[in-house]
C-alpha positions in Angstrom: 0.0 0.0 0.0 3.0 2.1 1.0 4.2 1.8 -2.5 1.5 2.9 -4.2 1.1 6.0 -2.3 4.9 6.4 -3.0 4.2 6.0 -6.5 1.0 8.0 -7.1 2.7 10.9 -4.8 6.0 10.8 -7.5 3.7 10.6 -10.6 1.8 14.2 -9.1 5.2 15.9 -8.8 6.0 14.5 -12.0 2.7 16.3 -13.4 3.2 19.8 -11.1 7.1 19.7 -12.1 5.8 19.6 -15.9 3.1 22.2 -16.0 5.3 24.6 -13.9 7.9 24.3 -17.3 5.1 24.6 -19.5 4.3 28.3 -17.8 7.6 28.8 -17.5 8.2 28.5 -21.0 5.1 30.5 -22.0 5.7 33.0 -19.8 8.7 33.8 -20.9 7.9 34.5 -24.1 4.3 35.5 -24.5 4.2 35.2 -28.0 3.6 31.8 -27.9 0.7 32.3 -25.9 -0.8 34.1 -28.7 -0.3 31.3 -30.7 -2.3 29.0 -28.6 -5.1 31.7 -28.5 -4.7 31.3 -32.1 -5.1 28.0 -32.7 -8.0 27.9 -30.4 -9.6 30.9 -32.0 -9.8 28.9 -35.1 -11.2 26.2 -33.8 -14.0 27.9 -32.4 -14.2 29.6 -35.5 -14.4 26.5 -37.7 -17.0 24.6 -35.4 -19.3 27.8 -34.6 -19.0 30.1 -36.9 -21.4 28.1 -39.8 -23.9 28.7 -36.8 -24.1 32.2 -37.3 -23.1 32.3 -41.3 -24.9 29.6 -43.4 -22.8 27.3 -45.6 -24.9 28.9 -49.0 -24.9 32.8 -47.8 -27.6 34.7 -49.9 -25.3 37.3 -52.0 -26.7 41.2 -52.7 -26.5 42.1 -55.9 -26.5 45.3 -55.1 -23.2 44.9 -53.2 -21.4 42.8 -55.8 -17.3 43.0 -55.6 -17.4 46.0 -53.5 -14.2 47.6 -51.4 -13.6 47.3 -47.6 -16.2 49.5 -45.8 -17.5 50.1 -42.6 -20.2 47.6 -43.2 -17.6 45.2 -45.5 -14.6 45.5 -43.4 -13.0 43.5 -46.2 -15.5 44.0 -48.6 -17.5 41.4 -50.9 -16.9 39.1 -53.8 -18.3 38.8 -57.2 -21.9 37.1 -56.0 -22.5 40.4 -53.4 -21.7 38.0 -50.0 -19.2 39.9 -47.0 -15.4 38.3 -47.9 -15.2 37.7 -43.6 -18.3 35.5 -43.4 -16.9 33.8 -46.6 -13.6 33.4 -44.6 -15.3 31.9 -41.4 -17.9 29.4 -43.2 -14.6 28.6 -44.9 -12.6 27.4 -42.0 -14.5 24.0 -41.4 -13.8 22.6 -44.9 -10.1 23.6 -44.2 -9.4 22.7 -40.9 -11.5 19.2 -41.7 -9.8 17.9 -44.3 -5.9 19.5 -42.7 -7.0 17.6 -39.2 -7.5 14.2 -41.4 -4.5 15.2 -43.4 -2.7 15.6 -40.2 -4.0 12.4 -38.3 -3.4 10.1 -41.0 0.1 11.5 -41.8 1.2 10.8 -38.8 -0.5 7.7 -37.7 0.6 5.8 -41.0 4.2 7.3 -40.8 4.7 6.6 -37.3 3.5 3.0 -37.6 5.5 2.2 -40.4 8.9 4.6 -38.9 8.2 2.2 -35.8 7.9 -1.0 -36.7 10.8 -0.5 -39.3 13.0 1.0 -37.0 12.9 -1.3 -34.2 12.2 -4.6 -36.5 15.6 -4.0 -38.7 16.7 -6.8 -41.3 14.3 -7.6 -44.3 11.4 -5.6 -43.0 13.3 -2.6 -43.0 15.2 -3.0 -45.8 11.6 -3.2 -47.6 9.3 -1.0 -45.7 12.1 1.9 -46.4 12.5 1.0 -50.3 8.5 1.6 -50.2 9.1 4.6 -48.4 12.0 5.8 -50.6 9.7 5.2 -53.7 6.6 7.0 -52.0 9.2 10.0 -51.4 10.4 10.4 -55.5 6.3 10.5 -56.6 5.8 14.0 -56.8 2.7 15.1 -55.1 1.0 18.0 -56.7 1.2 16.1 -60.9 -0.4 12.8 -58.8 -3.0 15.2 -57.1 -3.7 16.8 -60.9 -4.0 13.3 -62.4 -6.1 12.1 -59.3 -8.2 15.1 -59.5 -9.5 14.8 -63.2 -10.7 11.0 -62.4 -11.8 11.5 -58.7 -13.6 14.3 -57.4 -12.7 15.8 -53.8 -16.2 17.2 -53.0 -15.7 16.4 -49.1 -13.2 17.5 -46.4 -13.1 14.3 -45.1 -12.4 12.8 -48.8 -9.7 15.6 -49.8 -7.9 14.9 -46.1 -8.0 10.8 -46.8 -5.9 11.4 -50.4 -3.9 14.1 -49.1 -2.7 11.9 -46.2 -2.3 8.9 -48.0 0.2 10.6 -50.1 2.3 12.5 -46.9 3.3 9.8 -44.7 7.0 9.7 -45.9 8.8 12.2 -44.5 7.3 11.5 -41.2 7.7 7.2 -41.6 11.4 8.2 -42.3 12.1 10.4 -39.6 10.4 8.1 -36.8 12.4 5.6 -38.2 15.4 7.6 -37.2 14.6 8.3 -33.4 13.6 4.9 -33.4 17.0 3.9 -34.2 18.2 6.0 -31.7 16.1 5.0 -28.9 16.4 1.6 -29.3 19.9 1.5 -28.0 19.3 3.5 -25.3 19.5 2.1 -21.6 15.7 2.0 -20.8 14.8 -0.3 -23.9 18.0 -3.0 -23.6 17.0 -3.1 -19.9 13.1 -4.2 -21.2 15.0 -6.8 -23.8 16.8 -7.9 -20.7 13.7 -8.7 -18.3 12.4 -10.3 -21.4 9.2 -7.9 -22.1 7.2 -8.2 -25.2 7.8 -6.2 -28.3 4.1 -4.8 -28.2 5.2 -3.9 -23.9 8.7 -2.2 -25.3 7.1 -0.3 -28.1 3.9 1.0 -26.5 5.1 1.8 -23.0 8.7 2.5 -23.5 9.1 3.7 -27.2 5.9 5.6 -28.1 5.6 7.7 -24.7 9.2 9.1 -25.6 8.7 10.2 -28.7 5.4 11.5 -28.1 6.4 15.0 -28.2 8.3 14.8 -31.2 5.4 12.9 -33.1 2.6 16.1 -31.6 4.7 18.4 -33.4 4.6 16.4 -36.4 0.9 16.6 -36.0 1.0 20.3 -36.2 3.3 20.7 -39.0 0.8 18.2 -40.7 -1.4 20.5 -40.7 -0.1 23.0 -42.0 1.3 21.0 -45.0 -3.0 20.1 -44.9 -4.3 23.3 -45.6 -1.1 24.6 -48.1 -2.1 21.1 -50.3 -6.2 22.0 -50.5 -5.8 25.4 -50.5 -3.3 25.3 -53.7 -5.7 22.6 -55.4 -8.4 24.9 -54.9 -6.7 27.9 -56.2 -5.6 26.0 -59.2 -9.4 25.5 -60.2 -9.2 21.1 -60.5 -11.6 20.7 -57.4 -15.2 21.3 -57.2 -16.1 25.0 -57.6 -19.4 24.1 -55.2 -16.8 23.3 -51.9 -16.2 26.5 -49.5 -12.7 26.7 -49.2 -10.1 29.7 -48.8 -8.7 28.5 -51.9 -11.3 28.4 -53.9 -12.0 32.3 -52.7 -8.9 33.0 -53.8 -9.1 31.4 -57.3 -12.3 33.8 -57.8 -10.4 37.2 -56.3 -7.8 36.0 -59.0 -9.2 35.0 -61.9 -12.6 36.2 -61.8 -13.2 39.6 -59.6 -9.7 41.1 -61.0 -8.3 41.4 -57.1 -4.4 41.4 -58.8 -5.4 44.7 -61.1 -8.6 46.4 -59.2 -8.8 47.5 -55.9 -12.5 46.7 -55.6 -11.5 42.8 -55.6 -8.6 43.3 -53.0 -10.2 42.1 -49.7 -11.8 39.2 -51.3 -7.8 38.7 -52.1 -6.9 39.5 -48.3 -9.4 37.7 -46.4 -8.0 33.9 -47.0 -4.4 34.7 -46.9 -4.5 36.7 -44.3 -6.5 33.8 -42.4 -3.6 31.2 -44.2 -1.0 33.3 -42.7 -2.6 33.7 -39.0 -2.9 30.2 -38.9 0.3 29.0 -40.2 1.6 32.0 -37.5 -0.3 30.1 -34.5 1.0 26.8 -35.6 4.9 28.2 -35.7 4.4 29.6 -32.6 3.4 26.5 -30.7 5.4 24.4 -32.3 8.4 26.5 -31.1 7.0 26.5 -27.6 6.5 22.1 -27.6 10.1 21.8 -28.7 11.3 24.8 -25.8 8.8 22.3 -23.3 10.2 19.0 -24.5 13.7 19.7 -25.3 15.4 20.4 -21.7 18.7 21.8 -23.7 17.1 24.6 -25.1 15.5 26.2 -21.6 16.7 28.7 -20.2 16.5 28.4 -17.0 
């Protein structure tokens, strides 16, 4: 009984001793604060804000590709409908599909970067020739040629193909730290009290590269929306799916945003959401590696 007091007691000082770094860390630079607030505000924005703006917002016609105004604060696109409610309704698609990118990115990288890492031998040697060949396909040509055969009219559908066709660089760097863990102390002492492999990879390998694999997660994300966003803008995906990029294909190349000014917010209003969100993300990320990565605190 003794024991498990002593080792409930250790695991809370373990859990104070942690979040007292994490403050520490955000505290001392408050930027990366903002960067949570960002993320979060997006989030919010993505799952409420098609409760206040409708998916199919009725356009004015008397307001059709009008400058930022008082009432527009950046203005309206070609159909008469307010470029920030256009942004907002927007969000879900994009965040969808770069969450789905994201998860399966990292879930189909990490299994494959583990199990080839730790196994070695043949299974290696082929799981990493797959890999190799995965990484020389470029991606955008496959996503054209995919595209004209296979229509991405859902979030959930563009974030499938998009993380089906990521998983490389993440597979091969897992792979690495797996190489590196695996000859550390902590795992040859599991070999040596004869745990099993499912035991030494679950509880001892996965929980320390945790960290590292959340921040894949985030930069997943990002890689997410940049992929959609560009298809989008490039006119191959449906024209009927709300997406920044597909706002920015019609500020473009059909409301004149690069030559007028009355198309410019309609321009602004998705990259400037593209660049607060890849902001937030850059700013977290730097605060998980400050968190995780005891040689770069300054204590």
């Amino acid at each position: 009984m003794s024991v498990l007091l002593e080792s409930s007691a250790t695991a809370s000082t373990l859990r104070r001793n942690f979040w007292a770094g994490v403050w520490r860390v955000m505290r001392r630079k408050p930027s990366r604060m903002v960067g949570v607030v960002i993320l979060v505000g997006f989030v919010f924005m993505a799952v409420f804000g098609p409760m206040f703006y409708p998916d199919h917002l009725p356009g004015d016609p008397n307001q059709i590709t009008r400058p930022p105004s008082a009432e527009h604060w950046l203005g309206t696109d070609d159909q008469g409908r307010d470029v920030i409610a256009l942004v907002i309704t927007g969000s879900r698609y994009v965040l969808t599909a770069a969450l789905v990118t994201a998860v399966i990115t990292v879930v189909l990288g990490t299994a494959i970067g583990l199990f080839s890492g730790f196994k070695r031998g043949r299974w290696d040697t082929v799981l990493m020739r797959l890999t190799d060949m995965k990484l020389t396909i470029p991606g955008l040509p496959l996503l054209l040629v995919l595209s004209t055969v296979w229509k991405f009219g859902s979030a959930l559908t563009m974030g499938l193909v998009l993380g089906l066709l990521s998983w490389g660089g993440v597979a091969r760097a897992v792979r690495s730290q797996t190489l590196s863990l695996r000859e550390r102390g902590f795992i040859e002492a599991a070999r040596g009290l004869g745990l099993s492999t499912n035991h030494i990879v679950g509880k001892e390998l996965l929980p320390s590269m945790a960290p590292y694999i959340a921040m894949n997660m985030l930069i997943a994300v990002t890689g997410g929306v940049y992929s959609q966003v560009g298809l989008f803008f490039l006119g191959v995906l449906p024209y009927e799916a709300n997406n920044w990029g597909q706002m920015l294909n019609t500020a473009v190349f059909r409301s004149g945003a690069l030559t007028t000014p009355q198309g410019l917010g309609f321009l602004l209003g998705p990259l400037l959401a593209i660049l607060l969100l890849t902001l937030g993300i850059v700013l977290v990320v730097d605060a998980m590696d400050e968190i995780f990565n005891p040689r770069l605190r300054e204590e």
